[in-house]
Gaussian input, Z-matrix of N, CA and C with variables (Angstrom, degrees):
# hf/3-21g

backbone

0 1
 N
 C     1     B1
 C     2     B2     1     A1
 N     3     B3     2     A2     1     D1
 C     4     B4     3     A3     2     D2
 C     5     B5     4     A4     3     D3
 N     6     B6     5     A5     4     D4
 C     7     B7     6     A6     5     D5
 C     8     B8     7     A7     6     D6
 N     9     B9     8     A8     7     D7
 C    10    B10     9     A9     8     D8
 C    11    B11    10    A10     9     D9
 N    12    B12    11    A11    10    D10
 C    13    B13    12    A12    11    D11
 C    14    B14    13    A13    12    D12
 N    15    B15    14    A14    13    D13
 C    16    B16    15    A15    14    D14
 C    17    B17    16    A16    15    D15
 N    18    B18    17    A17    16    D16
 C    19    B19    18    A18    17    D17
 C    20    B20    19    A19    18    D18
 N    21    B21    20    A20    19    D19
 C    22    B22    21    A21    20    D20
 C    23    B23    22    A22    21    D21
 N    24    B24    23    A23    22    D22
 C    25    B25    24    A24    23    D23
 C    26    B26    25    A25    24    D24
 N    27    B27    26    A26    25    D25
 C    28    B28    27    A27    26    D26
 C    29    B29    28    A28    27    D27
 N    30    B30    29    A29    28    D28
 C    31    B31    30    A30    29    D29
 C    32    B32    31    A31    30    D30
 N    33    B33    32    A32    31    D31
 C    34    B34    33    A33    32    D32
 C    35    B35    34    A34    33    D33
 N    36    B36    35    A35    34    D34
 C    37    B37    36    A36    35    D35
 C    38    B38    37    A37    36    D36
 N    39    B39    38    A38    37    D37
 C    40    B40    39    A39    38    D38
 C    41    B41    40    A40    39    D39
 N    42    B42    41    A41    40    D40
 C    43    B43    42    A42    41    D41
 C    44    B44    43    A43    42    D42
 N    45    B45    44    A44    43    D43
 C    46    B46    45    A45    44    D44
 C    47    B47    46    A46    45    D45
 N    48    B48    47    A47    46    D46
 C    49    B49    48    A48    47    D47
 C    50    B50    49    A49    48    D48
 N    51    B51    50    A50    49    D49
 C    52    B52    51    A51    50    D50
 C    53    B53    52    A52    51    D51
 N    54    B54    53    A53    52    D52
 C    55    B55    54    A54    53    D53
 C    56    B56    55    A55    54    D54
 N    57    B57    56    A56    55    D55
 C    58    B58    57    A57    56    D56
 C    59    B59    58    A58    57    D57
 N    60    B60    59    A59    58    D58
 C    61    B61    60    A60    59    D59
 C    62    B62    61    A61    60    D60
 N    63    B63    62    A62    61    D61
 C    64    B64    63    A63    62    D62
 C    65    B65    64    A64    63    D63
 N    66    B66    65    A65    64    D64
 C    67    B67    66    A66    65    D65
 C    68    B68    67    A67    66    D66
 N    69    B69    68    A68    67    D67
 C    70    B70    69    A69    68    D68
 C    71    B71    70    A70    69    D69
 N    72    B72    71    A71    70    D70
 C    73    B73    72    A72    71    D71
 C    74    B74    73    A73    72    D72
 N    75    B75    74    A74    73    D73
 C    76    B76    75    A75    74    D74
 C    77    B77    76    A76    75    D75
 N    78    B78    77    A77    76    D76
 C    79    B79    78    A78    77    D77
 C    80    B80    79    A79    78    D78
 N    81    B81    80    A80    79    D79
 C    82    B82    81    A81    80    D80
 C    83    B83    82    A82    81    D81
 N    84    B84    83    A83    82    D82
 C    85    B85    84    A84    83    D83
 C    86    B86    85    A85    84    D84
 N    87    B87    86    A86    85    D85
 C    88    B88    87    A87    86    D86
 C    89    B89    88    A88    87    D87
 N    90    B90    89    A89    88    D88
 C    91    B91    90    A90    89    D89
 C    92    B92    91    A91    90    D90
 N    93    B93    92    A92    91    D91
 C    94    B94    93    A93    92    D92
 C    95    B95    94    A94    93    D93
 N    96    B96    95    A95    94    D94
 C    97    B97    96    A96    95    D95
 C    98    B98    97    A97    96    D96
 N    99    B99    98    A98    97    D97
 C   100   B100    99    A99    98    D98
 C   101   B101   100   A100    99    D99
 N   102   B102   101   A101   100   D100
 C   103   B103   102   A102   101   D101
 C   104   B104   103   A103   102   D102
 N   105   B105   104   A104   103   D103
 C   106   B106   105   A105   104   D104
 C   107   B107   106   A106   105   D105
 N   108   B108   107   A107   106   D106
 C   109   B109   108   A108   107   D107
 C   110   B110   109   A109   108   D108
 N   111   B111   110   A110   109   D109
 C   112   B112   111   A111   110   D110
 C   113   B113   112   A112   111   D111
 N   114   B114   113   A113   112   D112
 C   115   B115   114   A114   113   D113
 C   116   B116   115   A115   114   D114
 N   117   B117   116   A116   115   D115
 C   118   B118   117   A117   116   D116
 C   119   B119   118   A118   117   D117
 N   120   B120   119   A119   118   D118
 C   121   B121   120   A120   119   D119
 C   122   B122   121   A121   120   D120
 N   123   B123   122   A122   121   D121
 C   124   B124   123   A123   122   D122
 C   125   B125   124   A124   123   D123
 N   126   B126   125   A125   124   D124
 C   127   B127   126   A126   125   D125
 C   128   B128   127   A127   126   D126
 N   129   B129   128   A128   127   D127
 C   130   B130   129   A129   128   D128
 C   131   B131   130   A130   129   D129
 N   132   B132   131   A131   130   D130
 C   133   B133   132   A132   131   D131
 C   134   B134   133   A133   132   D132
 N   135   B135   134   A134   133   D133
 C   136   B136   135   A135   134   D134
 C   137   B137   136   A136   135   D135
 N   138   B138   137   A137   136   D136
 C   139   B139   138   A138   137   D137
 C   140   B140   139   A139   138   D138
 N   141   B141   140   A140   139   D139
 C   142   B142   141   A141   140   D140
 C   143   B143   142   A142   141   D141
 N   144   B144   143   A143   142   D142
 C   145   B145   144   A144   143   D143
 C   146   B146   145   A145   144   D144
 N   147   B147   146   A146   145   D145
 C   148   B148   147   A147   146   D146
 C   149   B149   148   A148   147   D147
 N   150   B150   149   A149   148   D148
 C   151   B151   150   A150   149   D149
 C   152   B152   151   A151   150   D150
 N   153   B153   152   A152   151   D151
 C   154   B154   153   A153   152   D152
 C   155   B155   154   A154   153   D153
 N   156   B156   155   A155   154   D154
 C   157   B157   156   A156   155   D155
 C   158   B158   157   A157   156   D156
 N   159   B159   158   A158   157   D157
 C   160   B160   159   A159   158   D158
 C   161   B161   160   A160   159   D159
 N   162   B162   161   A161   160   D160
 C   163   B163   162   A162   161   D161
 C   164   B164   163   A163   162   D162
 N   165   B165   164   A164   163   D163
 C   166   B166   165   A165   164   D164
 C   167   B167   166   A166   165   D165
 N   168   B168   167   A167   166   D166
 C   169   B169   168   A168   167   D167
 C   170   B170   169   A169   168   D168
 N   171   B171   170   A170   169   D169
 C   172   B172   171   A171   170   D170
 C   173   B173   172   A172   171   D171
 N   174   B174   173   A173   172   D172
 C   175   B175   174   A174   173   D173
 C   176   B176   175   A175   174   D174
 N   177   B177   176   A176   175   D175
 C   178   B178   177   A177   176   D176
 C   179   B179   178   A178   177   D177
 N   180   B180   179   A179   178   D178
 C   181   B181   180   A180   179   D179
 C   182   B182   181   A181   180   D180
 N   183   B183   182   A182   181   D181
 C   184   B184   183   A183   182   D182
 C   185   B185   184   A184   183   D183
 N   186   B186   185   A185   184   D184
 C   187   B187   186   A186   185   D185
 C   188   B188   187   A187   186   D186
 N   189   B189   188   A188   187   D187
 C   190   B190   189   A189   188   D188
 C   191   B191   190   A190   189   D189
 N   192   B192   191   A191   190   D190
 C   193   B193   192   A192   191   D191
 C   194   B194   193   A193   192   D192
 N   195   B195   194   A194   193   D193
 C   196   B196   195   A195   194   D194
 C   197   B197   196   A196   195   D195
 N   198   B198   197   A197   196   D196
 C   199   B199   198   A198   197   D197
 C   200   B200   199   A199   198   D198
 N   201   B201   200   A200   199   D199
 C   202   B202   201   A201   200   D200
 C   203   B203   202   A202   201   D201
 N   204   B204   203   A203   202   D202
 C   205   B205   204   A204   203   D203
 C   206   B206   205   A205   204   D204
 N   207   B207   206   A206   205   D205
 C   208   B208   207   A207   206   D206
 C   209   B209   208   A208   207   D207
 N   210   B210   209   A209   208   D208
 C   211   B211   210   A210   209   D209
 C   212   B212   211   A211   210   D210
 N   213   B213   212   A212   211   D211
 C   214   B214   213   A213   212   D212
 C   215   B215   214   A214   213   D213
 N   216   B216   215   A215   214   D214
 C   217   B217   216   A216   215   D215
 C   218   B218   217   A217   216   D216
 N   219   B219   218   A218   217   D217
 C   220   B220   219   A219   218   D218
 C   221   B221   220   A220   219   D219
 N   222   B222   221   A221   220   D220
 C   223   B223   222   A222   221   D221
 C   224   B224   223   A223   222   D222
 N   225   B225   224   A224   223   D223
 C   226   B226   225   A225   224   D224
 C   227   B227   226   A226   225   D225
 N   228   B228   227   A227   226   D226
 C   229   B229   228   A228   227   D227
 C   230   B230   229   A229   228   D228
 N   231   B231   230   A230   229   D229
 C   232   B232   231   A231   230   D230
 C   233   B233   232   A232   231   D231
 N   234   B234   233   A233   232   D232
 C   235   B235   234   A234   233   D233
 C   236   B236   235   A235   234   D234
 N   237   B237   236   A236   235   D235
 C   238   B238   237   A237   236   D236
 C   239   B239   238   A238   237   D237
 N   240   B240   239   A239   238   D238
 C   241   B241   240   A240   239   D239
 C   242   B242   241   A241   240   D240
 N   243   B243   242   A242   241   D241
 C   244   B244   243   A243   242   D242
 C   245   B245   244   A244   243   D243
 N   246   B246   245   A245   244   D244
 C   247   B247   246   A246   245   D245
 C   248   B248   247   A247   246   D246
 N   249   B249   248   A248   247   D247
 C   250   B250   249   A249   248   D248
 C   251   B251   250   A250   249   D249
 N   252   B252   251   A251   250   D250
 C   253   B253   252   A252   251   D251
 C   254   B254   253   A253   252   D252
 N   255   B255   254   A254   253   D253
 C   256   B256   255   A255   254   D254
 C   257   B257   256   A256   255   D255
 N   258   B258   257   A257   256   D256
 C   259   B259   258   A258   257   D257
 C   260   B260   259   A259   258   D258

   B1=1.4479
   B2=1.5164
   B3=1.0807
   B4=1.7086
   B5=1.1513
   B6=1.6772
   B7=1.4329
   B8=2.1241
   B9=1.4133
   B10=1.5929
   B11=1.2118
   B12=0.7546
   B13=2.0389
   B14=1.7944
   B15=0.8529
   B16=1.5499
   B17=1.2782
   B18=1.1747
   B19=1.6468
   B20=1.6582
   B21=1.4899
   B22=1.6167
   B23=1.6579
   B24=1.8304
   B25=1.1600
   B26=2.0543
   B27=0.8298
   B28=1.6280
   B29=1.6251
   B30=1.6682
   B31=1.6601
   B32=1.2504
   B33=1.1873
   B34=1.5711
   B35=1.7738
   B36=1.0107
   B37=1.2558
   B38=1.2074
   B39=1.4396
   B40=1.2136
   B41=1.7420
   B42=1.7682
   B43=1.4545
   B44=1.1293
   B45=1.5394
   B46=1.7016
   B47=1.4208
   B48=1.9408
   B49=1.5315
   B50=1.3076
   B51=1.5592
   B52=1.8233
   B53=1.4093
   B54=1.2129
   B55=1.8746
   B56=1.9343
   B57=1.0634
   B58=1.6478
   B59=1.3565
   B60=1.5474
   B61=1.5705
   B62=1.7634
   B63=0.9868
   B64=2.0263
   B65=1.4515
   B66=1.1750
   B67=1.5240
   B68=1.8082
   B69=1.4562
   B70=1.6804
   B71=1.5844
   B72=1.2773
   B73=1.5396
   B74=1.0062
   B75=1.4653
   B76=2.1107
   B77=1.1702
   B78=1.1805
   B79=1.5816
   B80=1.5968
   B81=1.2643
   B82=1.2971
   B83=1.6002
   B84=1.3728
   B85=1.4217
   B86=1.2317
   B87=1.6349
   B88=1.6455
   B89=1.4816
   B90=1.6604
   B91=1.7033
   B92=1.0699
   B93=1.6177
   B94=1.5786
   B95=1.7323
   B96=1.8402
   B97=1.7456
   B98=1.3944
   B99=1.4839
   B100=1.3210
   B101=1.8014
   B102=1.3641
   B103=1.3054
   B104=1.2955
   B105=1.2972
   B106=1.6343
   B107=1.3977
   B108=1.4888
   B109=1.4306
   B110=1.4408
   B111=1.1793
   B112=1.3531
   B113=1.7698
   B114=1.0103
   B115=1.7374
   B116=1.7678
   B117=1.2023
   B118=1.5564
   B119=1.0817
   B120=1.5881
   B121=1.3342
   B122=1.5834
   B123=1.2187
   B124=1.6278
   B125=1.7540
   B126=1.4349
   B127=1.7096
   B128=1.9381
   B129=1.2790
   B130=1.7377
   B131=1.2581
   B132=1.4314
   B133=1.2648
   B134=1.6964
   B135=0.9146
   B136=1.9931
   B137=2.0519
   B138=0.9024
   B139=1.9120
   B140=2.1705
   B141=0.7889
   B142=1.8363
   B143=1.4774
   B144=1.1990
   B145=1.2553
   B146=1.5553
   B147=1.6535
   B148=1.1923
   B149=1.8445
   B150=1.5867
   B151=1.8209
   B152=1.5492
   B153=1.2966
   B154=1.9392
   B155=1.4905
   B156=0.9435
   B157=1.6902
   B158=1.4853
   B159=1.4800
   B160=1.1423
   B161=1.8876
   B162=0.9737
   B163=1.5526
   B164=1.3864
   B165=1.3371
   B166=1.0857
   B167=1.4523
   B168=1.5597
   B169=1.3909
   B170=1.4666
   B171=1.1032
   B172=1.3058
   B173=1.4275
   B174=1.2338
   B175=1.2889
   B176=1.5297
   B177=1.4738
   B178=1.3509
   B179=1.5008
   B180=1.4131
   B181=1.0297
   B182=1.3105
   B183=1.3383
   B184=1.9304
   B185=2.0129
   B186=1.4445
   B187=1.1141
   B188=1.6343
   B189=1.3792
   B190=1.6365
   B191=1.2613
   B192=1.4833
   B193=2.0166
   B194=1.1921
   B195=1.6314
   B196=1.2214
   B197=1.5515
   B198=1.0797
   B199=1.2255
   B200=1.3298
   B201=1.7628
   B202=1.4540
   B203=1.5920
   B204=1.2635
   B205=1.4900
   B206=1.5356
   B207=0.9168
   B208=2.0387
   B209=1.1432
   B210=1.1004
   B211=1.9244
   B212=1.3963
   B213=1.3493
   B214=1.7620
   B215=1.5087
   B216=1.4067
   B217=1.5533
   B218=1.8026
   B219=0.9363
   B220=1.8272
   B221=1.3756
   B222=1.3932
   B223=1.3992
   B224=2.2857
   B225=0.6936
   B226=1.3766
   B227=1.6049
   B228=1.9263
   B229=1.7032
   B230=1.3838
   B231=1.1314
   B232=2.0039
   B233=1.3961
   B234=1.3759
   B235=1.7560
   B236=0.7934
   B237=1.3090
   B238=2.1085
   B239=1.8385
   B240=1.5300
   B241=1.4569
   B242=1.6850
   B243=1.6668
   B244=1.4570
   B245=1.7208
   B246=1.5577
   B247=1.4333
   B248=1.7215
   B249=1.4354
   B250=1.3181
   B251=1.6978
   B252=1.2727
   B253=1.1153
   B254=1.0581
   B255=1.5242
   B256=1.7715
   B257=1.1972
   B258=1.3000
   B259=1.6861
   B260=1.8749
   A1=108.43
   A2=112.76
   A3=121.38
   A4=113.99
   A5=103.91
   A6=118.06
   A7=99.18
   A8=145.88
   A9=103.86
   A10=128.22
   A11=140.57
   A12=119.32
   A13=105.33
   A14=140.99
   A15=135.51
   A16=100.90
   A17=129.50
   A18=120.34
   A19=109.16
   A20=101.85
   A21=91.93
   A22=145.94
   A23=113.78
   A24=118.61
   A25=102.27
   A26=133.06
   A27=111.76
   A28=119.39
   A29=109.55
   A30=100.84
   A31=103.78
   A32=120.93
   A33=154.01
   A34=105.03
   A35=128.83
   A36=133.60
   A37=133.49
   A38=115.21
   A39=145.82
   A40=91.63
   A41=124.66
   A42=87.65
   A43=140.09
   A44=108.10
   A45=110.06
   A46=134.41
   A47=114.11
   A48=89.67
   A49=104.91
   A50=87.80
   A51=109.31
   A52=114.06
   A53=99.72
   A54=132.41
   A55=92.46
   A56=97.01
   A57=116.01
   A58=110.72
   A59=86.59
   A60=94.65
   A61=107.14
   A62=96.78
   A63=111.67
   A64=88.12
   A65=116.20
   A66=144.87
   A67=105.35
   A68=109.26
   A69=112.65
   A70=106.26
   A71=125.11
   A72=124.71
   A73=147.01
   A74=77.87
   A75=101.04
   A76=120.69
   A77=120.18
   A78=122.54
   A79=132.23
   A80=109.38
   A81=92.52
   A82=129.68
   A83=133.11
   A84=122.08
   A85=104.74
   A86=115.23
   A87=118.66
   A88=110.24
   A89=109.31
   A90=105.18
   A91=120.35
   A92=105.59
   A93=110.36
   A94=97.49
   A95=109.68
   A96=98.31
   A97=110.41
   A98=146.08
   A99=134.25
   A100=124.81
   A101=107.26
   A102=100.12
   A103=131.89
   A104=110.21
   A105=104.63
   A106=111.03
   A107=125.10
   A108=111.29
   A109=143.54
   A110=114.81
   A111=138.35
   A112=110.37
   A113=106.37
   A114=105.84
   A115=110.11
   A116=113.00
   A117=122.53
   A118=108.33
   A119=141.17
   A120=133.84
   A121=103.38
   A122=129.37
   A123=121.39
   A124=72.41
   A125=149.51
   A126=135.32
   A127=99.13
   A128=96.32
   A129=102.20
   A130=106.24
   A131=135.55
   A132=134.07
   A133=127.68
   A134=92.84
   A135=108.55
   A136=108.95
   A137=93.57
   A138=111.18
   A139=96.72
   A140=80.68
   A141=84.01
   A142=119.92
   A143=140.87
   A144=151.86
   A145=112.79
   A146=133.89
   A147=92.10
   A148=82.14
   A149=93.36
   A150=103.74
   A151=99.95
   A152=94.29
   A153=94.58
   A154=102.09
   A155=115.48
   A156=122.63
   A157=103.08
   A158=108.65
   A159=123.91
   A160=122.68
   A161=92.66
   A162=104.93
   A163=121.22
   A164=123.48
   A165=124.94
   A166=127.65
   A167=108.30
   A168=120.39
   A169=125.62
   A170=114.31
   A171=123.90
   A172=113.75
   A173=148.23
   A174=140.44
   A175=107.11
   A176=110.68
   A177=128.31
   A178=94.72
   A179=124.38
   A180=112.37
   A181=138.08
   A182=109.81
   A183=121.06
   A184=79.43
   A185=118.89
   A186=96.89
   A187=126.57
   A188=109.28
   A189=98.65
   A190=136.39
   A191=76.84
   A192=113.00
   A193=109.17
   A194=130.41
   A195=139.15
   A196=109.35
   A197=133.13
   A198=125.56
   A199=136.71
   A200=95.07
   A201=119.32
   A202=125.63
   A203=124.38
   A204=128.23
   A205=100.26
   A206=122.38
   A207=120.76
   A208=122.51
   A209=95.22
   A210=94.29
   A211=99.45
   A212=125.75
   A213=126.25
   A214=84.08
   A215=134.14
   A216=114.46
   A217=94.81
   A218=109.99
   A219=101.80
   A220=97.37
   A221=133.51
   A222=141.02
   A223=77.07
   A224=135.65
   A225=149.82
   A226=102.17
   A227=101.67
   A228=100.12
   A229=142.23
   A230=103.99
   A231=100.40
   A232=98.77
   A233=151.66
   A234=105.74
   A235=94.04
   A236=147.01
   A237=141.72
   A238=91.71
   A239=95.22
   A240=115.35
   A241=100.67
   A242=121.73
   A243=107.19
   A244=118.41
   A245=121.25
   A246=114.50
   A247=99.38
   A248=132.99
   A249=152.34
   A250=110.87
   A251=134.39
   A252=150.80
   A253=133.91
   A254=133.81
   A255=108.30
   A256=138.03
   A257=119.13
   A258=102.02
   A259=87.39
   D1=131.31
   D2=169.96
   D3=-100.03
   D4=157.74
   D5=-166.50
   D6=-100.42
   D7=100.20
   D8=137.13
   D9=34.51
   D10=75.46
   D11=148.91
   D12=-43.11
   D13=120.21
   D14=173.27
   D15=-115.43
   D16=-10.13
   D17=-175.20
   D18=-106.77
   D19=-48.09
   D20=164.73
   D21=-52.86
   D22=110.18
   D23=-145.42
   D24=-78.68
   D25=86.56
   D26=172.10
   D27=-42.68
   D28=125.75
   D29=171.69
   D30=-87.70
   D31=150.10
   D32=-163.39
   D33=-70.85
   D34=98.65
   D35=-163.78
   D36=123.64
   D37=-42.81
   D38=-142.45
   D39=-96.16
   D40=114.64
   D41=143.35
   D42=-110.58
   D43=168.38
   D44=169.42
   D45=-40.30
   D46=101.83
   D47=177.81
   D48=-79.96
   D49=172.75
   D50=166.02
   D51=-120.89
   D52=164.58
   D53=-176.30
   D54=63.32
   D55=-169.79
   D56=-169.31
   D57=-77.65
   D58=134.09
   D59=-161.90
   D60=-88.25
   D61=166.20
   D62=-151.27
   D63=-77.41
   D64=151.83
   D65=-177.17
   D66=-95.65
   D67=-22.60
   D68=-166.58
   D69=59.32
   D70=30.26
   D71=151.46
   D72=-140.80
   D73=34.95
   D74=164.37
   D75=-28.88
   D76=151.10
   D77=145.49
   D78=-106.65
   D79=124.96
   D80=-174.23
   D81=-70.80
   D82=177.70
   D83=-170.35
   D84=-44.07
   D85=-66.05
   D86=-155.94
   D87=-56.32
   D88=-31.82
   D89=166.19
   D90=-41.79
   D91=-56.80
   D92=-140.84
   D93=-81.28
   D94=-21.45
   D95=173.42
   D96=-101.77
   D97=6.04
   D98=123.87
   D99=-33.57
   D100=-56.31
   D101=155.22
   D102=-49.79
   D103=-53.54
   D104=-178.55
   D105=-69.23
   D106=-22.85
   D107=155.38
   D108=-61.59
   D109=-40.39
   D110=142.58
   D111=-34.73
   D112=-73.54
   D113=177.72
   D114=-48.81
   D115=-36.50
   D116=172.91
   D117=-68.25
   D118=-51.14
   D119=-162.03
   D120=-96.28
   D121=21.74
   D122=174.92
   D123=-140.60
   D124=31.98
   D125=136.67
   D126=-104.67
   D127=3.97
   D128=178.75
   D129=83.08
   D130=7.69
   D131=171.60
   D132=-79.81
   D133=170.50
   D134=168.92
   D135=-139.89
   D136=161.31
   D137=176.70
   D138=-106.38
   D139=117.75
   D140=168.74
   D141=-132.18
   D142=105.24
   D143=156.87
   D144=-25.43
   D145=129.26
   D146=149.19
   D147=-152.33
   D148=-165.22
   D149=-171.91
   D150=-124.16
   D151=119.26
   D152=174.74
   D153=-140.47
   D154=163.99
   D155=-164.80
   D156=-88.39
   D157=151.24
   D158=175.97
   D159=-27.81
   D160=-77.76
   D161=170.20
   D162=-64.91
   D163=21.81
   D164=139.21
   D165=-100.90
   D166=-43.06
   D167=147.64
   D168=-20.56
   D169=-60.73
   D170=177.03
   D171=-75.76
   D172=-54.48
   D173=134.11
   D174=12.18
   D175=-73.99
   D176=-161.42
   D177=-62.02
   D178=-72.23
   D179=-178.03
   D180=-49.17
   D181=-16.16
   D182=-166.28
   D183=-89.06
   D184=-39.80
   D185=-179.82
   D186=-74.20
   D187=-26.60
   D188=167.83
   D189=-43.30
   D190=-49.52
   D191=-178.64
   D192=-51.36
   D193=-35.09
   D194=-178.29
   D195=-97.93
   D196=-31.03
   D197=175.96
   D198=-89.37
   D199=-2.48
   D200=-159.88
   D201=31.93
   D202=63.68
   D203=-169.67
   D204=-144.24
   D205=158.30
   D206=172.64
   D207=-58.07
   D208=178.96
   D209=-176.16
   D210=-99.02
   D211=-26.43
   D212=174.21
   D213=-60.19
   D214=-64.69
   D215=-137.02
   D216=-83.74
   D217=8.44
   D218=-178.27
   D219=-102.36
   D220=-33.70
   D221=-145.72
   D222=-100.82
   D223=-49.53
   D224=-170.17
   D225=-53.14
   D226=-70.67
   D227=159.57
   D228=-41.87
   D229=-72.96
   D230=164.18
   D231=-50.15
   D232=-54.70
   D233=-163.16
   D234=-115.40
   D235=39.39
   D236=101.00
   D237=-25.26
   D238=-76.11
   D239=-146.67
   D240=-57.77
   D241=-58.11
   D242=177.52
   D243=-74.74
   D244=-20.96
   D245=-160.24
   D246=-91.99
   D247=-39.59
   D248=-162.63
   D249=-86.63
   D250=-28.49
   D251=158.31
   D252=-16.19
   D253=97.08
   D254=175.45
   D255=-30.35
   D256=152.05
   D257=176.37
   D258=-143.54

């Protein structure tokens, strides 16, 4: 249940914003993913793109889903496990 505002005056012209009003210290995109790169390369990480076929995708995912862990730290394990390996 809501209350009225009865005391708050509206000025005549003016309209009402909505949701929360801006601070003026945004960041813009390229900030905010410079940072997240930065935060990645001092956890020893990198971001890598790549293209793999459907049905592997899904694989991957049925395995997250089941193991409950990320898809970086699953994609990280297997080529730990095949690229890092004794031979």
């Amino acid at each position: 249940m809501t209350r009225k505002d009865d005391l708050t005056v509206e000025l005549p012209g003016v309209p009402k914003r909505r949701g929360r009003p801006s601070t003026g210290n945004a960041l813009t995109a390229a900030e905010r993913q410079a940072r997240r790169r930065e935060k990645l390369a001092a956890e020893g990480k990198v971001s890598s793109t790549v293209v793999i076929s459907r049905e592997v995708q899904q694989a991957l995912a049925d395995f997250v889903e089941f193991k409950d862990v990320s898809l970086g730290d699953v994609v990280d394990r297997i080529l730990r496990g095949y690229l890092l390996r004794k031979r």
